[in-house]
TIMI-2910 file (N, C-alpha, C, CB; in pm, 1 decimal, decimal comma, always signed):
<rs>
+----------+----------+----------+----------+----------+----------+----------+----------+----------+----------+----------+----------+------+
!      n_x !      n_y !      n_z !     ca_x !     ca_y !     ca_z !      c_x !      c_y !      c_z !     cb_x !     cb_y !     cb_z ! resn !
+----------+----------+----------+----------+----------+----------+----------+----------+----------+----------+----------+----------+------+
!  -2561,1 !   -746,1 !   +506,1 !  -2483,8 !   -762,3 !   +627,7 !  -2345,9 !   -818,0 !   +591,8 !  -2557,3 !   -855,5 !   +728,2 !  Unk !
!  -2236,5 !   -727,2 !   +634,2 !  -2100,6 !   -795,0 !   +632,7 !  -2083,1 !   -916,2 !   +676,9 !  -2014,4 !   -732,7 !   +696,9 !  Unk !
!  -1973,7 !  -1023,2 !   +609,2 !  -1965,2 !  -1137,4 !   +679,3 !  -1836,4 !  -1121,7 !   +792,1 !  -1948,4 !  -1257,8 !   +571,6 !  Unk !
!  -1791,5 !  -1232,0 !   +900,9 !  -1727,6 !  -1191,9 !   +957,9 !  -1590,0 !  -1144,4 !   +893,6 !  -1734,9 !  -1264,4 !  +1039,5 !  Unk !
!  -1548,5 !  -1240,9 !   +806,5 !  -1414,5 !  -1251,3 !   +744,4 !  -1370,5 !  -1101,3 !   +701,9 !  -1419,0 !  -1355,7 !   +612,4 !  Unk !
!  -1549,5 !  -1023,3 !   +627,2 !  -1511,6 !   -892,4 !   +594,9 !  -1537,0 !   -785,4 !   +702,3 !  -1578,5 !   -856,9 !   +475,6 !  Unk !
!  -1568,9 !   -814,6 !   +846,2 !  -1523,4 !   -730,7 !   +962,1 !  -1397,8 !   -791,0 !  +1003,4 !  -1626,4 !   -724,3 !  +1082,9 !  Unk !
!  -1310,3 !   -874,7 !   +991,6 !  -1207,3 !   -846,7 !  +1032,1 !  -1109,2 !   -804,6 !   +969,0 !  -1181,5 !   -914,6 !  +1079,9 !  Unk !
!  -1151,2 !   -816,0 !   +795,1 !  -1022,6 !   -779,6 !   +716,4 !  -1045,7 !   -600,1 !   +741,0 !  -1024,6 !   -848,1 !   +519,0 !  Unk !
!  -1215,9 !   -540,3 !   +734,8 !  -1198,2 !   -367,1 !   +759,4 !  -1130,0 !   -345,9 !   +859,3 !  -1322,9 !   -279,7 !   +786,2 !  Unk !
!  -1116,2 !   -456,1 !  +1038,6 !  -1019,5 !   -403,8 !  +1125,5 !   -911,2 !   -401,3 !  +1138,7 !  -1026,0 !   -422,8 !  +1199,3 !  Unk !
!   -853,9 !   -482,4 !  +1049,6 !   -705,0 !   -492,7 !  +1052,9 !   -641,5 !   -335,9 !   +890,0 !   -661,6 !   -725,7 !  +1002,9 !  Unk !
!   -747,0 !   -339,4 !   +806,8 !   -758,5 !   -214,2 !   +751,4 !   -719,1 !    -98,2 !   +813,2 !   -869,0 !   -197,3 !   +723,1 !  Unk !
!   -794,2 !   -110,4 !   +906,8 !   -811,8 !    +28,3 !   +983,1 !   -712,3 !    +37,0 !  +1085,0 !   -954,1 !    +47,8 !  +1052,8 !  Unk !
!   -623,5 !    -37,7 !  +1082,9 !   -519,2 !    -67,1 !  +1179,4 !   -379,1 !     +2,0 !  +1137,5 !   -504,0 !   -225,3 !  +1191,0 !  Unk !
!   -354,2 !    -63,3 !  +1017,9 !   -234,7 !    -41,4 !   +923,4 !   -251,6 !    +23,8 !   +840,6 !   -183,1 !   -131,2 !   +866,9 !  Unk !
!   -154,5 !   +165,8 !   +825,2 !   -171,6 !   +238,1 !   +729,9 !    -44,8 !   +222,8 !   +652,6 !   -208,8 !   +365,6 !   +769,5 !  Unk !
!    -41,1 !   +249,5 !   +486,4 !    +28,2 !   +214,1 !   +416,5 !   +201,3 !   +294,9 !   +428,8 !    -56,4 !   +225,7 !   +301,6 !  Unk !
!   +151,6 !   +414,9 !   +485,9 !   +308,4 !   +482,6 !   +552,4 !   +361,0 !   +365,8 !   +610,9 !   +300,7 !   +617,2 !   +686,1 !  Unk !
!   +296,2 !   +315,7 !   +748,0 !   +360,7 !   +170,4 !   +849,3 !   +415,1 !    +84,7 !   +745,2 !   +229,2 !    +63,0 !   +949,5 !  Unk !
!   +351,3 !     +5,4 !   +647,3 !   +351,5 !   -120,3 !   +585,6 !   +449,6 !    -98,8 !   +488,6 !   +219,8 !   -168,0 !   +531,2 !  Unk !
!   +462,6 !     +9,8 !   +447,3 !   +573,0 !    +44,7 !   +320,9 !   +711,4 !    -54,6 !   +266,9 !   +644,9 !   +185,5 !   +370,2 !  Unk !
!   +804,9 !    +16,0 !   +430,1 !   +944,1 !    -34,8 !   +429,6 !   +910,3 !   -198,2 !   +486,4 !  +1058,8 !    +70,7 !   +541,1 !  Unk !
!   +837,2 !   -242,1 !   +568,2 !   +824,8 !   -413,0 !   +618,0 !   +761,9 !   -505,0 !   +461,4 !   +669,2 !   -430,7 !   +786,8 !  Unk !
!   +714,4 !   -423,9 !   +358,8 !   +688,8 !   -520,2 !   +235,5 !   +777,5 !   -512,5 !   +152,1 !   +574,0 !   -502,9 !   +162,1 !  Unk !
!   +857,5 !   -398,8 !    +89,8 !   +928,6 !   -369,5 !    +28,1 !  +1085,8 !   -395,9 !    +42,3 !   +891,0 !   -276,1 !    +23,2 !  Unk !
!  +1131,7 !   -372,6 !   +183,8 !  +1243,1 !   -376,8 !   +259,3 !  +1260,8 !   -167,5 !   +198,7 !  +1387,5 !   -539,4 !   +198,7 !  Unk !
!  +1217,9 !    -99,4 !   +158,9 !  +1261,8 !     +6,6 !   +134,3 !  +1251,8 !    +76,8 !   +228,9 !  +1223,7 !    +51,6 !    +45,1 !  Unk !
!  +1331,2 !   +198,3 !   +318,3 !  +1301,6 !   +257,7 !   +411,7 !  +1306,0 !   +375,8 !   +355,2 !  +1366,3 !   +235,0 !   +517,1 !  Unk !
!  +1142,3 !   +422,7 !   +400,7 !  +1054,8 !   +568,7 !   +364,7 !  +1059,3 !   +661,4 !   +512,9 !   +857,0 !   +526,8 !   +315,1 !  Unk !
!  +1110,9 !   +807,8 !   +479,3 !  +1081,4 !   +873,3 !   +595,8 !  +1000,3 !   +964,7 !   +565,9 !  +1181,9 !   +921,4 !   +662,9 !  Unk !
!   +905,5 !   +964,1 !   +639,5 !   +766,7 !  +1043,8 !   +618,0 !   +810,3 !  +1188,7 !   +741,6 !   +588,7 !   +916,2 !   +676,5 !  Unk !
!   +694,3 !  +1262,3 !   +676,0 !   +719,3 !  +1427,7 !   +763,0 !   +603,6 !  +1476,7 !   +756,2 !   +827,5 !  +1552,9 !   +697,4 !  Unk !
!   +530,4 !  +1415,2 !   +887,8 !   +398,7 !  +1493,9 !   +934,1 !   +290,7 !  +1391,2 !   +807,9 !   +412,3 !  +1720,2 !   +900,4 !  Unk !
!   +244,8 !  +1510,2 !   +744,8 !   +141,1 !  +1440,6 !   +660,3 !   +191,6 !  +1463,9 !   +493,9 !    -24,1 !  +1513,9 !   +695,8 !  Unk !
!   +295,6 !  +1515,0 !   +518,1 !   +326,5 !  +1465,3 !   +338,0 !   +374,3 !  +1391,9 !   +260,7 !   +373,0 !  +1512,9 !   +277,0 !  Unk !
!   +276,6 !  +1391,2 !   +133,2 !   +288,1 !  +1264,6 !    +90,2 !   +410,8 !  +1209,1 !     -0,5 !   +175,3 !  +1247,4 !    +27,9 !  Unk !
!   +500,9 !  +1101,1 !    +42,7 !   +638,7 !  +1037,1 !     +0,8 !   +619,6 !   +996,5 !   -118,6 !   +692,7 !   +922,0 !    +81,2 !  Unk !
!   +678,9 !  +1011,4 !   -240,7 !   +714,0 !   +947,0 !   -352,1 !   +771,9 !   +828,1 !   -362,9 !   +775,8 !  +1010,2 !   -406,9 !  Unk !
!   +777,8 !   +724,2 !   -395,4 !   +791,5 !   +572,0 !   -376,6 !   +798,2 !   +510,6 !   -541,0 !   +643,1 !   +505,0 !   -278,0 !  Unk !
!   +872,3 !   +422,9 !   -517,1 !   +867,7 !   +338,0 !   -682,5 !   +709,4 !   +288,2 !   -680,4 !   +999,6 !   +164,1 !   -700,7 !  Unk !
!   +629,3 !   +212,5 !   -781,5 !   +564,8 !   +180,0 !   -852,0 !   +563,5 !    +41,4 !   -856,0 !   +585,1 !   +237,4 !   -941,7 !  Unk !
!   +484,4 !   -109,7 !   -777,0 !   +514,6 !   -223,4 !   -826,5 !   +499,3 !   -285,8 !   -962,3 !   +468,0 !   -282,6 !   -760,1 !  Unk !
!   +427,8 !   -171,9 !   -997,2 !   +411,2 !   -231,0 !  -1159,8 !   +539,2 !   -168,6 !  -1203,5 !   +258,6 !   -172,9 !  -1266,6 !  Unk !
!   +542,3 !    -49,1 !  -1203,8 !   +687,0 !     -5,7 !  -1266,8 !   +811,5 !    -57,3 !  -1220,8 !   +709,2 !   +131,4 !  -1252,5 !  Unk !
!   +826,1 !   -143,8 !  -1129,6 !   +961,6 !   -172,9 !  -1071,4 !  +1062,8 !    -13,5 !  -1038,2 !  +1043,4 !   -283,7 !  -1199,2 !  Unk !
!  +1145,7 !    -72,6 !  -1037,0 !  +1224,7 !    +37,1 !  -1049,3 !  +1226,1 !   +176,8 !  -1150,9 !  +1323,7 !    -22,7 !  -1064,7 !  Unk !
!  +1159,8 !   +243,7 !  -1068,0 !  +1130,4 !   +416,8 !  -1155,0 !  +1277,9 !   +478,1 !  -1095,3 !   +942,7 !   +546,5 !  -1077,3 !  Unk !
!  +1354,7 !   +505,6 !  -1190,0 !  +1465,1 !   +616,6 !  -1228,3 !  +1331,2 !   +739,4 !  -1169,8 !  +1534,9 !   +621,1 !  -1447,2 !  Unk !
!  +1224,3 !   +759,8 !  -1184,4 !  +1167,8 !   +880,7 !  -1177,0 !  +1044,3 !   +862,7 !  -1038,1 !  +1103,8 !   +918,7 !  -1340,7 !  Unk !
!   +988,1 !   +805,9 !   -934,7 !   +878,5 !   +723,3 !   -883,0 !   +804,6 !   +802,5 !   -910,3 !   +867,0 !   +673,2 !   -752,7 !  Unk !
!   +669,3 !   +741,2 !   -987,8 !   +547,1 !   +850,6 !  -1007,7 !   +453,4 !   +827,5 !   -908,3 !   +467,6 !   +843,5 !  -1149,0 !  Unk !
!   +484,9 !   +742,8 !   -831,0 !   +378,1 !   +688,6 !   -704,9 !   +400,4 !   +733,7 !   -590,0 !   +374,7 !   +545,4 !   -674,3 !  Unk !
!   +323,6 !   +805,0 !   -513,8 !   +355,1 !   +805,1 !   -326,7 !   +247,1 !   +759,6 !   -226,1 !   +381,7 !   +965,8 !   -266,5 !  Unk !
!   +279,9 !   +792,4 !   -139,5 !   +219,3 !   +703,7 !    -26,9 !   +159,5 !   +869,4 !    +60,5 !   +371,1 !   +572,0 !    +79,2 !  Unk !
!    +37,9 !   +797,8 !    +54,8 !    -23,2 !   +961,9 !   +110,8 !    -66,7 !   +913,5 !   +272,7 !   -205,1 !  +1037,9 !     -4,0 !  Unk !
!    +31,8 !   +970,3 !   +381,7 !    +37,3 !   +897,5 !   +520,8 !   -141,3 !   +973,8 !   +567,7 !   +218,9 !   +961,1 !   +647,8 !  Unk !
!   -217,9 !  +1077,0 !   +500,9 !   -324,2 !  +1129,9 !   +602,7 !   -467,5 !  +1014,7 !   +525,4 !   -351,6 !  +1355,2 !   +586,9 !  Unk !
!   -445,7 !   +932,1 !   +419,4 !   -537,9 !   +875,5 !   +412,0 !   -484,0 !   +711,7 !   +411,0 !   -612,6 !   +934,8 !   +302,5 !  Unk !
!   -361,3 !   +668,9 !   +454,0 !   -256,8 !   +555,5 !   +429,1 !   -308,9 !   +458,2 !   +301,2 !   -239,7 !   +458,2 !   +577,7 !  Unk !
!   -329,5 !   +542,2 !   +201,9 !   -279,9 !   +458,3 !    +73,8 !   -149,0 !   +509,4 !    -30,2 !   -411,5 !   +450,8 !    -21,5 !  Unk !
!   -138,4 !   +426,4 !   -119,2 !    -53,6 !   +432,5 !   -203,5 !   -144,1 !   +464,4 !   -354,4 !    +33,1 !   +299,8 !   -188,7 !  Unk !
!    -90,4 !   +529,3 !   -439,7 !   -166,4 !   +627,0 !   -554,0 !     +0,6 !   +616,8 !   -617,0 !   -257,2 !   +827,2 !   -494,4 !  Unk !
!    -33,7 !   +583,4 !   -791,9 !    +69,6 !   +566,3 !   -853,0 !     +4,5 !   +711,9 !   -992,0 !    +97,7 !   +371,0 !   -893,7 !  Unk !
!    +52,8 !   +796,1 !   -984,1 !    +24,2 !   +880,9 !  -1114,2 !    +35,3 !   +818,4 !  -1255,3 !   +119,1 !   +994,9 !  -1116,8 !  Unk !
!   +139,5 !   +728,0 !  -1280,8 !   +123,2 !   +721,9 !  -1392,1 !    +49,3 !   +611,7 !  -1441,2 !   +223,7 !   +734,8 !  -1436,5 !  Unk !
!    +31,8 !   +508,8 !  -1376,7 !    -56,7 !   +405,0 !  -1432,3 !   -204,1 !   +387,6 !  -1332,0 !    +39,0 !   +255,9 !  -1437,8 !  Unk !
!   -201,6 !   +450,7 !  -1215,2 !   -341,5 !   +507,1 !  -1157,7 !   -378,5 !   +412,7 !  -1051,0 !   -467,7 !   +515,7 !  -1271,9 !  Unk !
!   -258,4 !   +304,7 !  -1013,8 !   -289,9 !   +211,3 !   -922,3 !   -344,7 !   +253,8 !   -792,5 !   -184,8 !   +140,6 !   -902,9 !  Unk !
!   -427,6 !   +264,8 !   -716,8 !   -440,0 !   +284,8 !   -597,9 !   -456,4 !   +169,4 !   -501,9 !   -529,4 !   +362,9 !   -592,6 !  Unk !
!   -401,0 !   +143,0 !   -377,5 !   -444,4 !    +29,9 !   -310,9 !   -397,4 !    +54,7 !   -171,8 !   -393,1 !   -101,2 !   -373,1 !  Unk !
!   -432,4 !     -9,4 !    -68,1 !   -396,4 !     -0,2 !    +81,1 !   -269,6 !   -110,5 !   +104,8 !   -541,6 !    -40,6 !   +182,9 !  Unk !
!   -273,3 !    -73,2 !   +228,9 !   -163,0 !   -153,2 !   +285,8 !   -176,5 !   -325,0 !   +234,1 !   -174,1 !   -134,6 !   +462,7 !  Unk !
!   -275,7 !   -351,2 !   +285,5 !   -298,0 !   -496,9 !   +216,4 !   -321,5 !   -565,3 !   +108,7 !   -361,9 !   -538,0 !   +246,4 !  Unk !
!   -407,8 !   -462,0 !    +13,9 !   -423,5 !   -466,4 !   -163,9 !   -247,8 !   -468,5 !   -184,6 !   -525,7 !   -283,8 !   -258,4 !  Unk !
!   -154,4 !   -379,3 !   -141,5 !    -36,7 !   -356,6 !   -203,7 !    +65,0 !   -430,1 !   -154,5 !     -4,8 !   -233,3 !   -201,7 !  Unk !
!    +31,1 !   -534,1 !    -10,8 !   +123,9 !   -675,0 !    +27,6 !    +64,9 !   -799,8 !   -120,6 !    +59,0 !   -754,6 !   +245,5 !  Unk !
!    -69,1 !   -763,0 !    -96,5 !   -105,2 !   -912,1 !   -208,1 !    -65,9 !   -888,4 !   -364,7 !   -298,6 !   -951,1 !   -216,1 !  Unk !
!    -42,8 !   -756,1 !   -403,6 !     +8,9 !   -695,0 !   -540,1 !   +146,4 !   -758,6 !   -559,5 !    +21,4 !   -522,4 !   -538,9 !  Unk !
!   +220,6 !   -696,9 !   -462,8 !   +385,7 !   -693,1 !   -456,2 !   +416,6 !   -812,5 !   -398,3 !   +456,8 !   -571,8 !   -368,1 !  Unk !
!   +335,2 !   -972,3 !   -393,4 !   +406,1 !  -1048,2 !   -393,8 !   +378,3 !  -1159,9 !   -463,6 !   +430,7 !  -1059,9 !   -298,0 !  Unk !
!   +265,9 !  -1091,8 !   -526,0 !   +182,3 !  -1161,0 !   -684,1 !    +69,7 !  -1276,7 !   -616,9 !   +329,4 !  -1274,3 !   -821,2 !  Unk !
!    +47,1 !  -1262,8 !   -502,3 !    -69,6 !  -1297,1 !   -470,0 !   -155,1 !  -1324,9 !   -518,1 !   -104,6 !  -1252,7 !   -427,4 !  Unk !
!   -331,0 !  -1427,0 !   -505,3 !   -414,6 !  -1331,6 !   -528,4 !   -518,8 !  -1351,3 !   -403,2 !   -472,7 !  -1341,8 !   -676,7 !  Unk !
!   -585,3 !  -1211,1 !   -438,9 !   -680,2 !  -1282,8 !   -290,0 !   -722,1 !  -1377,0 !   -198,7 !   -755,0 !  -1286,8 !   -289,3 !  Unk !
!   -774,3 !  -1472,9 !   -269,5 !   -805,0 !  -1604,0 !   -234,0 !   -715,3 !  -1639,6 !   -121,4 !   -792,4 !  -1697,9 !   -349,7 !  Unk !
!   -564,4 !  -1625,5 !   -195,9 !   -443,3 !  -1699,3 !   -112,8 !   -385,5 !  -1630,9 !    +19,8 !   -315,6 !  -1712,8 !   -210,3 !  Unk !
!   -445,7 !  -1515,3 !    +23,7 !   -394,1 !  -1450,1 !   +145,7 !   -499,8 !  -1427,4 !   +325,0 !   -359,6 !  -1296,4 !    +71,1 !  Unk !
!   -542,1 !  -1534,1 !   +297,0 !   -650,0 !  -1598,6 !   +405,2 !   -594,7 !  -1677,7 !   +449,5 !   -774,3 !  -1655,2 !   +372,1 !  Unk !
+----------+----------+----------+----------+----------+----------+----------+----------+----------+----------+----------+----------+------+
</rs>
């Protein structure tokens, strides 16, 4: 049985998709078109001259090709501000 803490973190999951959360964590402004998926820098890579990462708006995560990161809106607020779990409760 889920505890509550982990029904409210799946509803707020299921709330925010990583298209929304993009430009409000980053300050970067992404314009999305329908359902395809935006190319985006990499927080591990910082600044990609090339972004191997995008943001796929029909399942709202973020997927980095070259180092294989995948994470949601909220895995990728607690990533990109060096978080760690614990602390974002």
């Amino acid at each position: 049985m889920a505890s509550e803490r982990t029904l409210r973190l799946r509803r707020i999951k299921d709330k925010v998709s990583m298209s929304e959360a993009y430009p409000y964590i980053t300050g970067e402004t992404v314009h999305f078109f329908q359902d395809t998926p935006r190319q985006v820098r990499c927080l591990i890579h910082g600044q990609d001259l090339h972004p191997s990462a995008r943001i796929y708006p029909d399942t709202g995560l973020f997927y980095c090709h070259g180092c294989k990161l995948s994470l949601d809106a909220i895995g990728y607020y607690i990533n990109y501000h060096g978080f760690e779990f614990s602390d974002s409760h």
